[in-house]
N, C-alpha and C positions, 0 to 999 in steps of 0.2 A: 500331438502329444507324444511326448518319448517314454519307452516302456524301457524300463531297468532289468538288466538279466538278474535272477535269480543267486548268481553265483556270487560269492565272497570274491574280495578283491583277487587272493590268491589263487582261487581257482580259476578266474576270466585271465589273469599274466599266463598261466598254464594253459589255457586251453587256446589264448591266442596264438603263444608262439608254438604249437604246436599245428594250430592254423593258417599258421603264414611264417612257416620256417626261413631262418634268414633274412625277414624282411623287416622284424618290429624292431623299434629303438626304444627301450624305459628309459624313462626319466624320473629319477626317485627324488625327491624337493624333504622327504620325510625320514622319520626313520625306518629302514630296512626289511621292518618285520613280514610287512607283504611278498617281497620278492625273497626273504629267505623261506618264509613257506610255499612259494613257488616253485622253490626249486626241491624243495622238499617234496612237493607233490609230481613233479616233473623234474628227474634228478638230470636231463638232455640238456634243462635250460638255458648252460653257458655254450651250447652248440647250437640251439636254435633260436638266439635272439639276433639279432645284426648288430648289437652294441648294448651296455648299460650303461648309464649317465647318473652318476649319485652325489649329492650336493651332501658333502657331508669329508669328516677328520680335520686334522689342522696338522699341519706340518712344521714351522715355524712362529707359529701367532699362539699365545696362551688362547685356551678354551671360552665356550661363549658359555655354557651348562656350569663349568667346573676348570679349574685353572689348570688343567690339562687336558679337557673330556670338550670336544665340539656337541652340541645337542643331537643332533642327528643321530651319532654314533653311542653316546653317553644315555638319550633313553631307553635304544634296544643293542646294547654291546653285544649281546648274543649273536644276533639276528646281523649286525656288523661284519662278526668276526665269519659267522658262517658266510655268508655272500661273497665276501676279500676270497675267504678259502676256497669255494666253489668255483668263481671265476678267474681264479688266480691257479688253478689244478692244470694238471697237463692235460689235459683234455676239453680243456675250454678254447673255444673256437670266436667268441663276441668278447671283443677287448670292454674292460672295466675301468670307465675314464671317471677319476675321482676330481670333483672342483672340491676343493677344502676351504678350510677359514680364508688360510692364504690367499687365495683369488677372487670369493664372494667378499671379502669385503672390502678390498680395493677396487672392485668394479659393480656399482653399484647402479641398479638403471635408472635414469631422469626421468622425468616427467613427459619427455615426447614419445618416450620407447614405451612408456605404459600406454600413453594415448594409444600409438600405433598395435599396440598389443591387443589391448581392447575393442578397437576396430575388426579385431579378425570374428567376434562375437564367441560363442557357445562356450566348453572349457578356457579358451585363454581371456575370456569377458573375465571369467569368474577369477582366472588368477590377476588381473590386472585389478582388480576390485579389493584381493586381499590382500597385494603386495605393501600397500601403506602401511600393513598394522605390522606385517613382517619389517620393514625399514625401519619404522620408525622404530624398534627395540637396538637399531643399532646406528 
């Protein structure tokens, strides 16, 4: 049986990278909201993560929410604009690699890489289970 910490998402980004300075990599698939109150709660965050990974903007592709607005970005614009500015401050040290419209949707994973994904069991079971209903909207 696996026991769930107590904490809000936001609070477990803050207390990890605080727990493993330099070492954790986020990966944000959502909108922003959790890791901009992370950093709200932990203002160090763009100095003690190892990297943020955020699926999310469009650079050249009309929007998937709105004919300018990528979803990601377009449900928590706040939560967006704060994270870019945080991680994009002089004093950020964990580069902020954004994949936008542009590259999630010409590279889209087949069928074997889910197999293979799901293979590895526990969270990436779960994402390989939901990514269908994610594709198939596009």
């Amino acid at each position: 049986d696996q026991s769930w910490p107590s904490l809000s998402a936001a609070e477990f980004i803050a207390a990890e990278a605080r727990a493993r300075p330099g070492k954790l990599v986020v990966l944000c698939f959502s909108p922003l909201t959790n890791v901009a109150l992370a950093g709200l709660l932990e203002p160090r965050l763009p100095q003690l993560l190892r990297a943020l990974v955020v699926m999310g903007g469009s650079v050249y592709r009309p929007g998937n929410a709105a004919p300018l607005a990528e979803a990601n970005f377009h449900h928590d614009s706040l939560a967006a604009r704060t994270v870019v500015r945080m991680f994009g401050g002089s004093g950020a040290t964990a580069p902020l690699v954004l994949a936008p419209l542009d590259l999630t949707h010409d590279v889209m994973f087949g069928p074997d890489t889910i197999k293979a994904v799901a293979a590895l069991g526990g969270a990436a079971r779960l994402f390989a289970e939901a990514w269908p209903v994610y594709q198939s909207a596009y």
